[in-house]
C-alpha positions in Angstrom: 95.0 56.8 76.6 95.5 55.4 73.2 95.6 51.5 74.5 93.1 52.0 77.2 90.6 49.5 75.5 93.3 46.9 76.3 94.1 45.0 79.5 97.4 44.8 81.4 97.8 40.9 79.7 97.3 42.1 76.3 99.4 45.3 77.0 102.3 43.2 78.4 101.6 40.1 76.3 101.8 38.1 79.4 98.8 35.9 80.4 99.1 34.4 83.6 97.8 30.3 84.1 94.6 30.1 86.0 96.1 30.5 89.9 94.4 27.2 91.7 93.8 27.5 94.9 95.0 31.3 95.4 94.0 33.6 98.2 90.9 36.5 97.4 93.9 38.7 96.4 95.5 36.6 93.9 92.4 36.0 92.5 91.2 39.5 92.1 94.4 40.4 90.3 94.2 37.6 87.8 90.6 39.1 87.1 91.8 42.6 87.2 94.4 41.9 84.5 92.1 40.7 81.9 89.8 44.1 82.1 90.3 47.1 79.8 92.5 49.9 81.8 89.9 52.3 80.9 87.5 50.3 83.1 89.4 50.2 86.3 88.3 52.0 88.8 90.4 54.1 91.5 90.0 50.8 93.8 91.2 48.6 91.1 94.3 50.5 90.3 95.3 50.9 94.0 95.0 47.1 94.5 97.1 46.0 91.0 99.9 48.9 91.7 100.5 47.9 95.4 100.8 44.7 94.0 103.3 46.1 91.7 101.3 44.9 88.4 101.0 46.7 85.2 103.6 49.4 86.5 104.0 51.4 83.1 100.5 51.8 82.4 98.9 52.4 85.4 101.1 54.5 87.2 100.6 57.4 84.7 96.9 56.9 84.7 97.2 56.9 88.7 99.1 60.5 88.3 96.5 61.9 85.9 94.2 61.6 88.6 96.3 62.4 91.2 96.6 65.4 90.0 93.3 66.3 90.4 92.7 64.9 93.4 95.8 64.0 95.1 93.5 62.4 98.1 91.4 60.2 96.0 90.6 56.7 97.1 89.6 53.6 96.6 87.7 51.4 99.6 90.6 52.7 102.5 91.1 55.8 103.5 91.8 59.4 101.2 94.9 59.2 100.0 95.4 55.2 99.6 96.1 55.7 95.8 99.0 57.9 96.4 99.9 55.7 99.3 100.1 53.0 97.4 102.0 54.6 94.6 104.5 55.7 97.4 105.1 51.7 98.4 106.4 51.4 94.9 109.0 54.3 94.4 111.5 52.3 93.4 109.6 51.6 90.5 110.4 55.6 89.2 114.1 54.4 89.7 113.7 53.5 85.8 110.8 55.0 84.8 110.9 57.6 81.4 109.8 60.5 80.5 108.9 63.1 83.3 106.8 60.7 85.7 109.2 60.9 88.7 108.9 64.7 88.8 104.7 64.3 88.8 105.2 61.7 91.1 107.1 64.1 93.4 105.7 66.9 92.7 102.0 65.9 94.3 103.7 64.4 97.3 105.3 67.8 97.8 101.5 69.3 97.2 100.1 67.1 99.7 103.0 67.3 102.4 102.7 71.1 102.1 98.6 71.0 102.4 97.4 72.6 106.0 94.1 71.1 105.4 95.4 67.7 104.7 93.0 64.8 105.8 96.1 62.2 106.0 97.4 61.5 109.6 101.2 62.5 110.2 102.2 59.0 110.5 100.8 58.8 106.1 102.8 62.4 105.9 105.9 60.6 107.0 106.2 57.9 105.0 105.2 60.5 101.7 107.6 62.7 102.9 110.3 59.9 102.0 110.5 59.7 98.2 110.7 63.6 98.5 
């Protein structure tokens, strides 16, 4: 990735106020936005995009690696990434470029996977972007 040595704040020029008297989760993402996006790890990435944070750049990385692996995972279960992507499908409502048709393309890989580790109740709520 071309930016990668930059962090969601540089890359969206927004830099959040110190947040106070914030819950763990808060916190972490404040601290998550000020590190390079080439140093997040698969944990990092799940938290910020089920928080709906940095969107446009870590979405794609997300799919890169989904692709891969469409079970990796951060500290949850197999699959969290992709579950996590999934709880933000609107966000492919205006997204460019051919993401929507990655996106949907490795839920239809997973959904059609025998050997899936994912219980049927995380099936059905993939199976709903498809």
């Amino acid at each position: 990735m071309k930016n990668g040595h930059l962090s969601i704040e540089q890359l969206e020029r927004d830099y959040w106020p110190v947040s106070g008297a914030a819950s763990h989760l808060v916190e972490r993402c404040h601290a998550l936005r000020k590190i390079p996006i080439c140093e997040l790890n698969v944990e990092d990435i799940r938290i910020l995009v089920g928080q709906g944070i940095g969107l446009p750049f870590l979405v794609p990385i997300a799919l890169r690696g989904l692709l891969k692996n469409p079970y990796l995972e951060g500290d949850f279960f197999a699959g969290d990434l992709l579950m996590a992507i999934v709880k933000q499908k609107r966000y492919f409502e205006t997204a460019t470029d051919n993401i929507e048709s990655v996106f949907r393309s490795i839920c239809k890989t997973v959904c059609a996977d025998q050997q899936s580790p994912l219980p049927a109740k995380t099936l059905a709520v993939i199976k709903t972007v498809l």
